[in-house]
N, C-alpha and C positions, 0 to 999 in steps of 0.2 A: 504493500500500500504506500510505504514511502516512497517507493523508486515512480510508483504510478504519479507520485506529486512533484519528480523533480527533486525529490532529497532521497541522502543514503542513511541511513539508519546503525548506529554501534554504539555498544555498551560505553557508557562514560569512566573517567578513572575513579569517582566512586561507584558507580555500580559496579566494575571488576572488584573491589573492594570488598561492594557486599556478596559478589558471588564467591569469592573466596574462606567469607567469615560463613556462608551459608552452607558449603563442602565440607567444611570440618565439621559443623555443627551439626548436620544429617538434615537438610534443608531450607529451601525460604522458609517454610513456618517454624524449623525449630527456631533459626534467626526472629524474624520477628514477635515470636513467643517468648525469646530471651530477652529482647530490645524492651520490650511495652510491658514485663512483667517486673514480679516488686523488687525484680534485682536491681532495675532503669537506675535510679539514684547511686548504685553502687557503681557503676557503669560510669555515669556522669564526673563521677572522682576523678576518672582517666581522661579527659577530657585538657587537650593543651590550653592552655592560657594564652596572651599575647605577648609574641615573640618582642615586642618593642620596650616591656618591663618587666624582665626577668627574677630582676632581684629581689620582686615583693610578691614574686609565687610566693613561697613556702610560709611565710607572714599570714597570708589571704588566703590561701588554701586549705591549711596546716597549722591552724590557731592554737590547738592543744599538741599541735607535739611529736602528733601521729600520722606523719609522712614527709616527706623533703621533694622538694622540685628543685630538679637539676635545669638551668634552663628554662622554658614553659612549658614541660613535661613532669606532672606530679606521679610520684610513687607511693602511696599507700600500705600504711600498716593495717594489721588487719583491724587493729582497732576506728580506725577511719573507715574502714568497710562496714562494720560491725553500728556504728553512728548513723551509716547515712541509711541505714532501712532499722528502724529502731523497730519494727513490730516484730521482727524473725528473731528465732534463738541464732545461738553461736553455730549451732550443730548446724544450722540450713546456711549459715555463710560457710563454713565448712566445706558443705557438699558440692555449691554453686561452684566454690574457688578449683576444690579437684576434679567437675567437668568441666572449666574451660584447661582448666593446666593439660589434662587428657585428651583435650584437642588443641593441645599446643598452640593456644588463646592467651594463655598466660604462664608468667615466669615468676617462681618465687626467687630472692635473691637478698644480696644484701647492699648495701649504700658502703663505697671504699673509697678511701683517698691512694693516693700516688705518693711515694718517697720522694719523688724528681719531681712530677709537673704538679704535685700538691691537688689536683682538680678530684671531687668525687665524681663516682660514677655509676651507675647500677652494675652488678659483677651475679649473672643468674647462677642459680645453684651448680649448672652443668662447668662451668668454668670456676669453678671456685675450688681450692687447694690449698694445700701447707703453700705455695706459693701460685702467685696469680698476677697474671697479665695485664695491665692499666689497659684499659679500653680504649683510652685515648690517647698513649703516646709509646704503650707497648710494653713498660719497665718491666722488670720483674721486681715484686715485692714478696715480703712473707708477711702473713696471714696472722700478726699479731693485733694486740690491745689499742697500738695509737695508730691503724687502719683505718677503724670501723666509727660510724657516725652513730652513735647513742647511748650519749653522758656518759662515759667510763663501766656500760653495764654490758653483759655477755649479747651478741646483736643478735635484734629481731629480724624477723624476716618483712623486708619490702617487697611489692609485687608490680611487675609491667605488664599493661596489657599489647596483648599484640598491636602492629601498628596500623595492620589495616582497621583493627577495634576503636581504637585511639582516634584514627582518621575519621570513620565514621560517628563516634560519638563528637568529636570533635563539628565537623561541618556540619551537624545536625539533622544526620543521615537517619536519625531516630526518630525524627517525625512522620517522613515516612511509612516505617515500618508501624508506625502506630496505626498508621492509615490502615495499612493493609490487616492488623486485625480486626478493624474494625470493621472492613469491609467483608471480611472471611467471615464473621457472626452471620449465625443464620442464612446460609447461603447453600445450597445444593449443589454448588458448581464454582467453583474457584481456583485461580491462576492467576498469575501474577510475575512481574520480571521487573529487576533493579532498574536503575538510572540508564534512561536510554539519551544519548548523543544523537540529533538529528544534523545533518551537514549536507549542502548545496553539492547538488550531483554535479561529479566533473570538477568544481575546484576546490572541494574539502571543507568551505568555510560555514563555521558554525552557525547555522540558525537558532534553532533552540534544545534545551535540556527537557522530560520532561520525568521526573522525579520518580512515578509510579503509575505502571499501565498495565492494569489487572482487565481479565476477563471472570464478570460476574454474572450468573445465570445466564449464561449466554449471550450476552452485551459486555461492549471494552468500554472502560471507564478508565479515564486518564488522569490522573491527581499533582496538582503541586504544591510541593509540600513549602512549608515557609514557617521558620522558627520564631517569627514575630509577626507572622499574618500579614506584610506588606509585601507587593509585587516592585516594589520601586521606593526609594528617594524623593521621588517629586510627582506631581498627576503626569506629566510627561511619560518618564519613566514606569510609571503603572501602567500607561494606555500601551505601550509599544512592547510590555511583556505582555499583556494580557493576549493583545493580537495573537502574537504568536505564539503564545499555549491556545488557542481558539484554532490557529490555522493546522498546525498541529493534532488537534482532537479532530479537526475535519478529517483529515488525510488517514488518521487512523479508523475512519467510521465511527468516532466513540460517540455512547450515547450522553453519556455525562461526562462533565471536566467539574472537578472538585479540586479547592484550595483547602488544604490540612494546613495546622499549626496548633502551635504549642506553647502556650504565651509563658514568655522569660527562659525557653530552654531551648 
């Protein structure tokens, strides 16, 4: 249907993203079941800040104590996991933490500094030794007391989440997927595919994104997803996306175009 419009049609670099977190996880719906459920908060953790003030992550993120950001990349004890969904016991952050770790989603590790370039770094369990390798400049150090970042006491364990997890909770790839369960309720018949790239046949250039284009009871229903419910900056900019998510749900036959969000995430 694209090509019949003049555009070619490919997966965006976050939706390769989410087809990737979707393959380990045993599908789009276990992904979006993972994304929109009461884990979402803990998720959020991992989520990078702004790369232009580094230095007041771990202050604003990590008020109590319980994780450090390297960067604008926060790493998470478990006790920050354990906070952001206060109604679960420990046992069910527990269980959540050993299926993503099982699908190599997540790294448990610890936070080390360098002898030489003094920089911490995350050092995952698989790399970590009576001596270990600076992430960042290669040193060899050993694996004593003035390493590890936490008060002079024996170190807990921080956790990464994978980066395409990162990336998508980051760009607020989870609005979408909210979409799609919401759209999967009550439904006889549902499918659905990540962030599709449409681009101008013949010279590549991007026309539009369109976040999520589910087929529901037998009707395509095309969604964009918007982490603060605006299409635009200015009415300008509204009208000239709107268009085309409109020209777009044309050429795909959809019967409905729906705007998701998520207000404040």
């Amino acid at each position: 249907m694209a090509n019949q419009a003049g555009l070619e049609a490919k997966s965006s670099v976050p939706g390769m993203h989410a087809q990737l977190l979707a393959r380990r996880l045993g599908g789009r719906q276990a992904l979006a079941a993972m994304v929109s459920g009461p884990f979402h908060p803990a998720l959020r953790r991992f989520a990078s800040g702004d790369p232009k003030n580094p230095a007041e992550r771990t202050s604003k993120v990590f008020p109590l104590r319980d994780g450090v950001a390297l960067g604008y990349d926060p790493y998470p004890r478990f006790e920050a996991l354990c906070r952001s969904v206060p109604g679960l016991r420990d046992e069910d952050v527990r269980s959540w933490i050993d299926q993503l770790a099982q699908a190599d989603l997540l790294r448990r590790g610890f936070i080390l500094d360098c002898s030489d370039c003094t920089r911490p770094s995350f050092v995952g369990i698989d790399q970590i030794g009576q001596r270990f390798l600076c992430v960042r400049c290669s040193a060899v150090n050993e694996l004593t007391a003035t390493r590890w970042k936490n008060d002079g006491n024996e170190p807990a364990w921080f956790y990464d989440l994978h980066a395409s997890f990162r990336e998508l909770m980051t760009t607020h790839g989870d609005v979408g997927l909210f979409a799609a369960q919401h759209l999967r309720r009550e439904t006889w018949e549902y499918s659905d595919t990540s962030e599709i790239e449409f681009l101008a046949a013949g010279t590549g250039k991007p026309v539009a994104e369109m976040d999520l284009i589910a087929h529901v009871n037998g009707e395509v229903v095309v969604v964009e997803a918007k982490s603060n419910g605006k299409l635009g900056n200015s009415p300008r900019e509204a009208r000239s996306a709107a268009k085309k998510k409109i020209d777009i749900a044309r050429c795909s036959q959809a019967r409905q175009l729906l705007n998701s969000s998520i207000n404040g995430r």
